[in-house]
C-alpha positions as CSV (number, residue, x, y, z in Angstrom):
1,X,6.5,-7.1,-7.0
2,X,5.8,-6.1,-3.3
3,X,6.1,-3.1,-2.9
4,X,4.8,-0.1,-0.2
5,X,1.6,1.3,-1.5
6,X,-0.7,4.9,-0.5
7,X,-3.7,2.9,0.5
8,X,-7.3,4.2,2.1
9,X,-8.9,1.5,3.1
10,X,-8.7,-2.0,3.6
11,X,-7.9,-4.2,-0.1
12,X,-8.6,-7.4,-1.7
13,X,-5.8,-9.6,-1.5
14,X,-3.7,-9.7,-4.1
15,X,-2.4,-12.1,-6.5
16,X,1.0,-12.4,-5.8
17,X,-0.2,-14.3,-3.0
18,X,-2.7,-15.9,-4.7
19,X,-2.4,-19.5,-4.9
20,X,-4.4,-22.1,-2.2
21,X,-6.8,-24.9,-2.4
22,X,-9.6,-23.3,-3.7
23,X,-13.1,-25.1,-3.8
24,X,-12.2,-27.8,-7.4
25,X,-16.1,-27.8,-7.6
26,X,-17.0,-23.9,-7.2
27,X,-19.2,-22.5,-9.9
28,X,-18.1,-20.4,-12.6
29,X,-20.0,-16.8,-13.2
30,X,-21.9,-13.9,-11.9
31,X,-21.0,-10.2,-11.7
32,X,-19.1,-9.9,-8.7
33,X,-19.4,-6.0,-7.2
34,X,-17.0,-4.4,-4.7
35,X,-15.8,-0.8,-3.8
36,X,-12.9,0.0,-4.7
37,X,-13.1,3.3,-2.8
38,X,-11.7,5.7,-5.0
39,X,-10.4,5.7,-8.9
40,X,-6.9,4.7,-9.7
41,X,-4.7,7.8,-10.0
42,X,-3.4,5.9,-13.2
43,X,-3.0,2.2,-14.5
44,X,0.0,2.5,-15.7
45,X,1.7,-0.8,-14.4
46,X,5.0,1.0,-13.9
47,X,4.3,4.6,-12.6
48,X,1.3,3.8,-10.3
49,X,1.9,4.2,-6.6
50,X,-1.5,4.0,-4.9
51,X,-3.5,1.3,-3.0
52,X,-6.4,1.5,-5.6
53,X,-4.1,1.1,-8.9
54,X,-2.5,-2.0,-7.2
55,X,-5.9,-3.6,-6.4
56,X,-7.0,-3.6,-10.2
57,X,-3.6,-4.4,-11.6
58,X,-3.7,-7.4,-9.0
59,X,-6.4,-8.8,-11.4
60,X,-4.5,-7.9,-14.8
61,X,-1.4,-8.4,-14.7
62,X,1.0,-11.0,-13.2
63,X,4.9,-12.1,-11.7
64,X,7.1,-15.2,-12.3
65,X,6.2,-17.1,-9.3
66,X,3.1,-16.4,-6.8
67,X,3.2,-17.2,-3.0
68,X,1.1,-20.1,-1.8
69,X,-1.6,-18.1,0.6
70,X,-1.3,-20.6,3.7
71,X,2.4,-21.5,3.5
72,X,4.0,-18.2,1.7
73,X,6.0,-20.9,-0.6
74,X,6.7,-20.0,-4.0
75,X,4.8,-21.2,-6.7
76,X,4.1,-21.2,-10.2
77,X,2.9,-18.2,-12.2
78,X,4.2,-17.2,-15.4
79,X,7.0,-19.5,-15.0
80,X,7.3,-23.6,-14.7
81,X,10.4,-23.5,-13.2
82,X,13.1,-22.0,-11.6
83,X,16.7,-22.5,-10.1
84,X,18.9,-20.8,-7.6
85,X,22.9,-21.4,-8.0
86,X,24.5,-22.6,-5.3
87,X,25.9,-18.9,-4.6
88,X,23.1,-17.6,-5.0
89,X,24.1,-15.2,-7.7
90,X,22.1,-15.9,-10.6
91,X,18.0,-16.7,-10.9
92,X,16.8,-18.6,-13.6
93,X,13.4,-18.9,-15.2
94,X,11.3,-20.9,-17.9
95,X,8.1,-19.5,-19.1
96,X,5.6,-21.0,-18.9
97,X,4.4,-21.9,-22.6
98,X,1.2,-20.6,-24.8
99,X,1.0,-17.4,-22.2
100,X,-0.6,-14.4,-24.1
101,X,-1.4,-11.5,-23.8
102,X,-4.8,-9.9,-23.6
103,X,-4.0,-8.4,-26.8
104,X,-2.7,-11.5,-28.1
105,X,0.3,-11.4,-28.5
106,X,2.5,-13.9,-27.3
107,X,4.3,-13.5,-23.5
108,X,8.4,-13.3,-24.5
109,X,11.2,-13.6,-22.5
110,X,12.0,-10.2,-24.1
111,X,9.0,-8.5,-21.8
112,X,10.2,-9.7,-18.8
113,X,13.6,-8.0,-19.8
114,X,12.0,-5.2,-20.7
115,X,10.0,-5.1,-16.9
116,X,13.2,-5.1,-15.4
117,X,14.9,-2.5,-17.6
118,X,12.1,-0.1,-17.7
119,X,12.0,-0.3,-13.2
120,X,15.7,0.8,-13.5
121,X,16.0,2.9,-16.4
122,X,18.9,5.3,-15.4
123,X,16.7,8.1,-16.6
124,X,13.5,7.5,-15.1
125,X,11.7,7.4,-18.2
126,X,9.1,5.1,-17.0
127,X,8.9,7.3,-13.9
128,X,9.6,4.3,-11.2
129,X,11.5,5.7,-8.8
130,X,9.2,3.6,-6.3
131,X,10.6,0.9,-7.1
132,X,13.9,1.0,-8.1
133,X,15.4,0.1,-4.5
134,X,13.9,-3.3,-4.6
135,X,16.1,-3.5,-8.1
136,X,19.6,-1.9,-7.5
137,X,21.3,-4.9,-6.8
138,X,20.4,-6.7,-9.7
139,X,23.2,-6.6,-12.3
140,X,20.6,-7.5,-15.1
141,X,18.5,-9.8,-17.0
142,X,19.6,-12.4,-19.9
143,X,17.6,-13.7,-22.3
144,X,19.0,-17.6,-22.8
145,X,16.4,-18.8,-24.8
146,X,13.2,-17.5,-26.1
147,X,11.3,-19.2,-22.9
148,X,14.1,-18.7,-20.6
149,X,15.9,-15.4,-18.5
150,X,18.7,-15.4,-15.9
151,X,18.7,-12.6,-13.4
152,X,22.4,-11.8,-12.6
153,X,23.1,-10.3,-8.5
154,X,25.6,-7.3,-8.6
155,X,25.7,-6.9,-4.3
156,X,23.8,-9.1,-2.1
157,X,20.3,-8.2,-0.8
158,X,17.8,-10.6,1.7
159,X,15.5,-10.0,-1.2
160,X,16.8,-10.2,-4.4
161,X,14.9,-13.4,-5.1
162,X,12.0,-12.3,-3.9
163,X,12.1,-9.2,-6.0
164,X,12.8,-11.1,-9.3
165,X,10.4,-13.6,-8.6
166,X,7.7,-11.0,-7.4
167,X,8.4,-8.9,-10.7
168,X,5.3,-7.9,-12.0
169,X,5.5,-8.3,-16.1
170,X,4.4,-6.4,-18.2
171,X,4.1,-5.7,-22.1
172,X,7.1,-4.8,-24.1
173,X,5.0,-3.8,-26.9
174,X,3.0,-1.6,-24.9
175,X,5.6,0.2,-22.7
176,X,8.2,1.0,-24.8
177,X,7.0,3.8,-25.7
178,X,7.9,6.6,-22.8
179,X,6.3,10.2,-25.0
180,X,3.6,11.7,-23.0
181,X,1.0,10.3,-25.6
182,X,1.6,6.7,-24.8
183,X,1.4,7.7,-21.5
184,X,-1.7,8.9,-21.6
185,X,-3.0,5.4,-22.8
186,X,-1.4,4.0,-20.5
187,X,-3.2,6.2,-17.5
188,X,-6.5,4.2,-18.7
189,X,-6.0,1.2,-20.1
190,X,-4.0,-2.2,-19.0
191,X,-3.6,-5.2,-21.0
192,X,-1.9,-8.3,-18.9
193,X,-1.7,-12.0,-18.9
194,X,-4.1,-12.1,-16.0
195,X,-7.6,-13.9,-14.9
196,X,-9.4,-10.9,-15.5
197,X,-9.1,-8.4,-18.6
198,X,-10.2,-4.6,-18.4
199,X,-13.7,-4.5,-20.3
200,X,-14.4,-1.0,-18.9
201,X,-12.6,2.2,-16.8
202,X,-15.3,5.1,-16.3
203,X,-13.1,7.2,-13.6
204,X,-16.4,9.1,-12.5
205,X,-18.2,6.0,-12.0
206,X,-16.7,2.2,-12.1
207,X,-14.5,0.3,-13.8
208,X,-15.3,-3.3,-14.9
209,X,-13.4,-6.3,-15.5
210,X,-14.3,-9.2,-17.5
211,X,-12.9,-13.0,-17.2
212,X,-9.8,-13.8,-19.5
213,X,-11.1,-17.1,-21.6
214,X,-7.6,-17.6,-22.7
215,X,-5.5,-17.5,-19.2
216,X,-3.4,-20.1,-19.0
217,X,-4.7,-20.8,-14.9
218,X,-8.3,-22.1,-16.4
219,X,-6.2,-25.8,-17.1
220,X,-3.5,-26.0,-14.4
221,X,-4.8,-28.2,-11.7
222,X,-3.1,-26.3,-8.7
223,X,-5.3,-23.1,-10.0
224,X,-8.8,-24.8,-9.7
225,X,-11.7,-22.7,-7.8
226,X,-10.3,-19.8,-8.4
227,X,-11.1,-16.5,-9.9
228,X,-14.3,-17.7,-10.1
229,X,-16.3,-14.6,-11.5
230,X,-17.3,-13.9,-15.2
231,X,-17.1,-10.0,-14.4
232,X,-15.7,-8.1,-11.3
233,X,-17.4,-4.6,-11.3
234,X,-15.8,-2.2,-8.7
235,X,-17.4,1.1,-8.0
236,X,-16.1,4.5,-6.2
237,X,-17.7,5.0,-3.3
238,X,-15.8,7.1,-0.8
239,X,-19.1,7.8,1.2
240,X,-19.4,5.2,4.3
241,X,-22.8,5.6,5.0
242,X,-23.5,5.4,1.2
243,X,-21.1,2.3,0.7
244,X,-23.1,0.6,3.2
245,X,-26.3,1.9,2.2
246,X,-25.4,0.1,-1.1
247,X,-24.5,-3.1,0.4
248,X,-27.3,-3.3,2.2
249,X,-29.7,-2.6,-1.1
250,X,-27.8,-5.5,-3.1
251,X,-25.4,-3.6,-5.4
252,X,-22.5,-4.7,-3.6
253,X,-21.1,-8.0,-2.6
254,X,-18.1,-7.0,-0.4
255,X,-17.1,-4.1,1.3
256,X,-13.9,-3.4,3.9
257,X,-15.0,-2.3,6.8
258,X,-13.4,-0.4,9.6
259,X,-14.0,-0.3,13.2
260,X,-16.6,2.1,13.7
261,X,-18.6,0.6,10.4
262,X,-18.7,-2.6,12.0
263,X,-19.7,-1.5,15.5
264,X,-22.2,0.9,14.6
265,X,-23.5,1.0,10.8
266,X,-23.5,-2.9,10.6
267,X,-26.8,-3.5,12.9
268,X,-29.8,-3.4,10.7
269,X,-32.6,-5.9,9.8
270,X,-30.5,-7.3,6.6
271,X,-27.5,-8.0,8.3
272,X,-27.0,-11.6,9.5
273,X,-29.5,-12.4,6.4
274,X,-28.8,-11.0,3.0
275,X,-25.6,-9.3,4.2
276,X,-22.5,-10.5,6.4
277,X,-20.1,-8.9,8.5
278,X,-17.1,-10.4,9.4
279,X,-14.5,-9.8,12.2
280,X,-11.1,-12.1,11.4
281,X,-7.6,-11.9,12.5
282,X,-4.8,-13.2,10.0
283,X,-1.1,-12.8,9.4
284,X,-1.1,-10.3,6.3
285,X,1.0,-7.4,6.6
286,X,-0.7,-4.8,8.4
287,X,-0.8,-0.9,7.5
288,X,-0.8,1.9,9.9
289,X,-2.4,5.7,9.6
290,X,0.3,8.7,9.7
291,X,0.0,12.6,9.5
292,X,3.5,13.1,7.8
293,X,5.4,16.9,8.1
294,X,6.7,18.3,5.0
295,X,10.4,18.4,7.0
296,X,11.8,20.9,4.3
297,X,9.0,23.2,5.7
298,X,10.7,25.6,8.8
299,X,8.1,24.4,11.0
300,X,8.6,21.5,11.5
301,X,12.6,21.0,11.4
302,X,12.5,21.1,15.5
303,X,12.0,17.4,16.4
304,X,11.0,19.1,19.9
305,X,8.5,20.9,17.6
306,X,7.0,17.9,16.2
307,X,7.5,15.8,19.1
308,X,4.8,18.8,21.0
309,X,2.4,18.1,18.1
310,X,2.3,14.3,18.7
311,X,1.3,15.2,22.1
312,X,-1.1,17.1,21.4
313,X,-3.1,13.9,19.0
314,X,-5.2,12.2,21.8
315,X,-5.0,8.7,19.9
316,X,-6.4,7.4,23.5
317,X,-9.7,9.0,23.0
318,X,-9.6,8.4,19.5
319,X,-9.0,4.6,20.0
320,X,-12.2,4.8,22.3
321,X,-14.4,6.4,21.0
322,X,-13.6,6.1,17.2
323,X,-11.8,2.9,16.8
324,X,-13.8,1.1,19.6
325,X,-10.7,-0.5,20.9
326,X,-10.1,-2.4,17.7
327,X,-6.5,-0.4,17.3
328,X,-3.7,0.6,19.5
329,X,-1.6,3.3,19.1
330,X,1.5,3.3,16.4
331,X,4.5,3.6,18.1
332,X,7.1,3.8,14.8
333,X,7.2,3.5,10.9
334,X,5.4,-0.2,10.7
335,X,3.0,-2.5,11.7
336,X,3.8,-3.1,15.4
337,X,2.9,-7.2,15.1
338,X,5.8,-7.2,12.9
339,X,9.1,-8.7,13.8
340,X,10.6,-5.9,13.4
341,X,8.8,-3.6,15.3
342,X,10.9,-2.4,18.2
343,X,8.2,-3.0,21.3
344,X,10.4,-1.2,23.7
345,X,9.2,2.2,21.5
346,X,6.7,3.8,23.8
347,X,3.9,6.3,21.9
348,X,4.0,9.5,22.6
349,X,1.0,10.0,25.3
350,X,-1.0,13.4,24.6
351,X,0.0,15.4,27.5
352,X,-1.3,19.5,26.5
353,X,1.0,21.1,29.0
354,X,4.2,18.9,28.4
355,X,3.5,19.7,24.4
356,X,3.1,23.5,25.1
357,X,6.0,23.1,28.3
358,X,8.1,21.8,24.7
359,X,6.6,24.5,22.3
360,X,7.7,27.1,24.4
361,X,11.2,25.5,25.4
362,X,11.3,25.6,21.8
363,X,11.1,29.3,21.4
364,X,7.3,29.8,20.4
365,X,5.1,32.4,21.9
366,X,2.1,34.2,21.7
367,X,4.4,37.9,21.4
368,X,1.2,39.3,19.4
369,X,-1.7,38.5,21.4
370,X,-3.6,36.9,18.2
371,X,-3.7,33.2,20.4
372,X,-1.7,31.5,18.0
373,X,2.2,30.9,18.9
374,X,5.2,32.4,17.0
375,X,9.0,33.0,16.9
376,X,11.9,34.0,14.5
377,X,12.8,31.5,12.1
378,X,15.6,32.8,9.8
379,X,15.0,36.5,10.3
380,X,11.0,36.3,9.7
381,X,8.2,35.8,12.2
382,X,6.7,32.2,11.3
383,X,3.1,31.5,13.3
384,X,2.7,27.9,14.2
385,X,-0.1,27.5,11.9
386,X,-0.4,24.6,9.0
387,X,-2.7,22.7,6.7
388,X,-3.2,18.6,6.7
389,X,-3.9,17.3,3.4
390,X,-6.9,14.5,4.0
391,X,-8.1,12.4,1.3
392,X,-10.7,10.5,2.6
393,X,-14.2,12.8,4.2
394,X,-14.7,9.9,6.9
395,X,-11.4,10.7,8.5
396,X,-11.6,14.1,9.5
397,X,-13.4,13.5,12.9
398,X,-10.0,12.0,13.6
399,X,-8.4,15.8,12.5
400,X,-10.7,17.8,14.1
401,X,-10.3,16.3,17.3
402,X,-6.7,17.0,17.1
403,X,-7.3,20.5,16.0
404,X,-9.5,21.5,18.8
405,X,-6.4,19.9,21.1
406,X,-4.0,21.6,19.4
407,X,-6.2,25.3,19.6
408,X,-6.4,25.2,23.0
409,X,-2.1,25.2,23.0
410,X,-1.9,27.5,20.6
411,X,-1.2,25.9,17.4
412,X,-3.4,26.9,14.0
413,X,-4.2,23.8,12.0
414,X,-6.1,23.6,8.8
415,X,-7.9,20.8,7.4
416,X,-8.2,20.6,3.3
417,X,-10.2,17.4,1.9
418,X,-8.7,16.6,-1.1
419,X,-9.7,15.0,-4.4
420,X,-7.5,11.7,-4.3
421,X,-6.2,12.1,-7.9
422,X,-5.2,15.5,-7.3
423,X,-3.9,14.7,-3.3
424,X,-1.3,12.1,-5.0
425,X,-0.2,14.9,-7.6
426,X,0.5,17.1,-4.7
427,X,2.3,14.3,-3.2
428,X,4.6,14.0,-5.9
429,X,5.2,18.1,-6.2
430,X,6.0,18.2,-2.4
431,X,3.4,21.0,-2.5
432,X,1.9,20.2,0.9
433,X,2.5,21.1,4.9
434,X,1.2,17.8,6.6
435,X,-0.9,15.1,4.8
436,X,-2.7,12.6,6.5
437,X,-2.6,9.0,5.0
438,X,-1.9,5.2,5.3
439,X,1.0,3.2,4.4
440,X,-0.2,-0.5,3.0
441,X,1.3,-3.7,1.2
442,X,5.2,-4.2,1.6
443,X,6.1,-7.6,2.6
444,X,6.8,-9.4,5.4
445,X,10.4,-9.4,6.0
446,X,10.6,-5.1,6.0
447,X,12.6,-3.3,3.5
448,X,12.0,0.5,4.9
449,X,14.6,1.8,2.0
450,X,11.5,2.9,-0.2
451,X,10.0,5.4,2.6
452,X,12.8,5.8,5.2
453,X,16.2,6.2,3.2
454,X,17.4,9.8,1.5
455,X,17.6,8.2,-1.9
456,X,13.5,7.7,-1.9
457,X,13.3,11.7,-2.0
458,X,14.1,12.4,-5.1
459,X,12.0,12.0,-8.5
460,X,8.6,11.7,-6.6
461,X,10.0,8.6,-4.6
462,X,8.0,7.5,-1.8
463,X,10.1,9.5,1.2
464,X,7.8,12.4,-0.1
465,X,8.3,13.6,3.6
466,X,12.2,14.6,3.0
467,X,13.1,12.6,6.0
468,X,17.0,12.2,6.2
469,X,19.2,10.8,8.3
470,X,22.8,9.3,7.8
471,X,22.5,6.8,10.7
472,X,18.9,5.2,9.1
473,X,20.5,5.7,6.1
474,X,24.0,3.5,6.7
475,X,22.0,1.2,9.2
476,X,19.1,0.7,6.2
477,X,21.7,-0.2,3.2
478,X,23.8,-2.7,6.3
479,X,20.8,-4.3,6.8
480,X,19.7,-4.9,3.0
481,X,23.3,-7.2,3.2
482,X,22.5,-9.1,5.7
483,X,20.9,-12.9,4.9
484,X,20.5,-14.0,8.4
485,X,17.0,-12.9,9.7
486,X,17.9,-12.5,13.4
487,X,20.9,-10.5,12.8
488,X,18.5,-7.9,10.1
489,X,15.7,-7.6,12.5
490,X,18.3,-6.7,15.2
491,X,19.8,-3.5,12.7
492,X,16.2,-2.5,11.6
493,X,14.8,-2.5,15.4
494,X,17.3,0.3,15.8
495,X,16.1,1.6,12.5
496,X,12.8,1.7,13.7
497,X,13.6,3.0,17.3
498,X,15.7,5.8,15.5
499,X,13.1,7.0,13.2
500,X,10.4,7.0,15.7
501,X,12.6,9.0,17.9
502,X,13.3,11.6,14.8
503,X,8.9,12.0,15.1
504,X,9.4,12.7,11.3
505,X,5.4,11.7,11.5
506,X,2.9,11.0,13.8
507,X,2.1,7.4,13.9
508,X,-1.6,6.9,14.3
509,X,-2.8,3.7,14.6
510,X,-2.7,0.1,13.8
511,X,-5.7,-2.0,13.6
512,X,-5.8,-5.5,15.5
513,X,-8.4,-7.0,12.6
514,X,-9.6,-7.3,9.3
515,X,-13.3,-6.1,9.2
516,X,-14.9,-6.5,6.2
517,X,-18.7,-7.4,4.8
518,X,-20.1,-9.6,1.7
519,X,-23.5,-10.3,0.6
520,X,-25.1,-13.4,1.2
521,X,-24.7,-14.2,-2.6
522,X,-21.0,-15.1,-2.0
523,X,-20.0,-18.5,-0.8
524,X,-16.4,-18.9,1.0
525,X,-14.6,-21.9,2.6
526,X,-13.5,-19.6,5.7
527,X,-13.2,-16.1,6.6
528,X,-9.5,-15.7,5.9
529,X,-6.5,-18.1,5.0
530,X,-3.4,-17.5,6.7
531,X,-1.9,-14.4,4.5
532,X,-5.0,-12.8,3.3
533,X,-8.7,-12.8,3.6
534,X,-8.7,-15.1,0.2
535,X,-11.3,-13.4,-2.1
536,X,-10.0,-15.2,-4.7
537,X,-11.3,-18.3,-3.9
538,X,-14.3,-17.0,-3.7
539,X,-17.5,-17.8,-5.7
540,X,-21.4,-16.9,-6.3
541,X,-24.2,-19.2,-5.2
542,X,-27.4,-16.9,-6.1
């Protein structure tokens, strides 16, 4: 399943868009070693929301069909075969025979029943309240024949194929099971049908896959030269002068990369020799950086407020000096190569005295000398002072910057590095002012119901911000109706114009290429295919 993921740092691509003429002739073996960056809050298929739980599961576990990397056409995964009626009301699927798994056990059409029902348990049980939007307008799934389901539409959505195709599957026999203590399990172990099987999960140090003898991709011919490692070890390494450090010594083979990694820490005697660096531009879907409000908080329910804040974020300087030119500014809540990207949305410049000109209009002032502005907010005097959450140590250059800026108007802001697995908890309790993170993933065609709609709030859903607003909300579940692309990205234009204007973040930047190193032990084709850089194609010569 595609769905919008907390991400860090640039990711392997993943296998739901996995399949490609790989290399027929590429070896087989070799420990491959990557960072992963940080450990997986959990790997528990169904309640995991982050960037790092998807890039392991990605290995594990897999959907019905998989899109070809170059064309984005479906193809097979788990199942042979599958038709769409001529209304295009009911799915059907045949599993693909002798599919086990790792466990093995047998692959049923009872688990992939079970996927569904688990994502929209009425409940929450599973606790997937991520997800369930991608699901809603799926009546249900029929088993007609042990090898054999039928997904049944309810209301029409773009994406309902795409969702039941995309469904990730996972164990019936595994997840059942929703007490705390199964749970637990759950939070460190994974069992799939997948290429790759967990051998290992140390979450102060690595975790370590191993290669799946039995998966069913080893025989079929469209599957050849790929997943070509006997073991994938990925460490933590949240460090950037350490990750490159380690790359450099040999106890890495790839490592993302951002801007200022490549420009300035890439430039040694290794590199060019036992250690690559690679600059590529592809069509993947693209992420962008965000400090999001807490809007419940009284602070920040002016948009006048929080439109003075974005003013006050020199993303120009920033771009410069940080980013070396290899971003532009966000202007709105996606990617802005997208299609649906509004480019008539201007970003907010930083301008200090039209952000203090609107924090004043907006009833702040210094009325008790201490430099910091205040007013009356239901009876009490509030200061304009708040804390941003930041998960990763490399980006708080980027926040101090913009808390020097924002001293100088008057405005008190905090910065709080925080462990990942405990920033994501915090996440989910709403117990933060402002965070600082990335959205990644999603697909192409956008769906912004998980992040953008009032429904998401609840449960720990993804709209951890609180952002409401009937108009996105009726122009969001419109869109979801309509079939015809032109007509959608017309609606979610205005979607995306409407929620920039509500400034219910402020949209940092999005990058213009994938950066990313590997060791001269790795052999590729090409840098990237069409729809990701391709790792899986990958293989070791040394």
């Amino acid at each position: 399943m595609k769905k919008y993921v907390i991400v860090l740092s640039i990711l392997l691509s993943a296998i739901s868009v996995a399949i490609a003429a790989g290399n027929p002739n590429a070896p087989f073996g070799g420990e491959f070693k990557i960072n992963l960056g940080a450990a997986p809050t959990t790997l528990n298929a169904l309640s995991s929301t982050d960037g790092y739980s998807t890039e392991v599961q990605s290995m594990i576990l897999e959907s019905l069909l998989t899109r070809n990397i170059d064309t984005r056409d479906w193809e097979p995964a788990l199942a042979t075969a599958w038709t769409i009626s001529k209304d295009g009301k009911t799915f059907e699927f045949t599993l693909r025979d002798g599919v086990k798994w790792h466990d093995g056990k047998p692959l049923t059409a009872e688990d992939v029943k079970f996927s569904f029902d688990a994502i929209m348990d009425p409940k929450d049980k599973y606790k997937t309240a991520h997800l369930k939007s991608y699901y809603e307008n799926i009546k249900g799934v029929e088993i007609l024949a042990p090898n054999k389901v039928r997904f049944t539409v309810k209301t029409p959505y773009f994406n309902n194929f795409t969702q039941c195709a995309g469904l990730t599957i996972v164990p019936m026999h595994l997840y059942k099971d929703p007490s705390k203590e199964q749970e637990k399990i759950l939070n460190k172990t994974l069992v799939g049908t997948g290429p790759y099987m967990l051998k290992e999960f140390d979450r102060s140090k690595r975790i370590v896959l191993e290669s799946n003898p039995n998966w069913w991709g080893r025989t079929a011919p469209n599957m050849k030269g790929q997943y070509n490692f006997k073991t994938i070890t990925m460490r933590f390494i949240q460090d950037s002068t350490i990750s490159i450090r380690t790359i450099e010594n040999g106890e890495l083979d790839f490592l993302p990369l951002q801007p200022e990694e490549y420009v300035q820490k890439t430039s040694g005697p290794k590199w060019g020799k036992t250690v690559m660096k690679i600059k590529t531009e592809n069509k993947s879907v693209g992420g962008y950086a965000f400090v999001g409000f807490n809007l419940t908080n009284p602070i920040f329910k002016s948009i006048k407020t929080r439109e003075a804040l974005v003013g006050l974020f020199d993303r120009k300087k920033m771009i410069e000096k940080l980013l070396f030119n290899m971003s532009v500014p966000a202007t709105g809540p996606l990617y802005i190569q997208s299609d649906y990207a509004d480019q008539t949305v201007k970003p907010i410049d930083f301008d200090p005295k039209a952000a203090l000109k609107k924090l004043t209009d907006d009833g702040w002032k210094d009325t008790d000398g201490d430099k910091i502005l205040d007013k009356m907010i239901d009876g009490k005097k509030v200061k304009l002072s708040f804390t941003i959450l930041e998960p990763l140590p490399d980006f708080v250059k980027f926040l101090t910057t913009f808390q020097e800026d924002a001293k100088k108007a008057g405005v008190d802001i905090q910065v709080k590095v925080v462990e990942w697995n405990a920033f994501i908890k915090l996440l989910g309790e709403r117990k933060f002012e402002a965070v600082r993170l990335s959205w990644g993933g999603g697909d192409l065609d956008w769906d912004p119901k998980q992040i953008w709609h009032t429904e998401s709030i609840a449960n720990a859903g993804s709209n951890f911000v609180s952002y409401s607003n009937p108009k996105v909300d009726k122009l969001i579940d419109e869109s979801r109706l309509l079939m015809d692309k032109k007509m959608r990205v017309a609606k979610l234009k205005e979607v995306y114009r409407t929620i920039a204007a509500d400034v219910p973040y402020i949209f940092l930047f999005n990058g213009k290429f994938k950066f990313y190193a590997h060791s001269n032990r790795v052999s590729r084709e090409k840098d990237t295919y069409t729809y990701g850089v391709g790792s899986e194609f990958w293989w070791l010569s040394k």
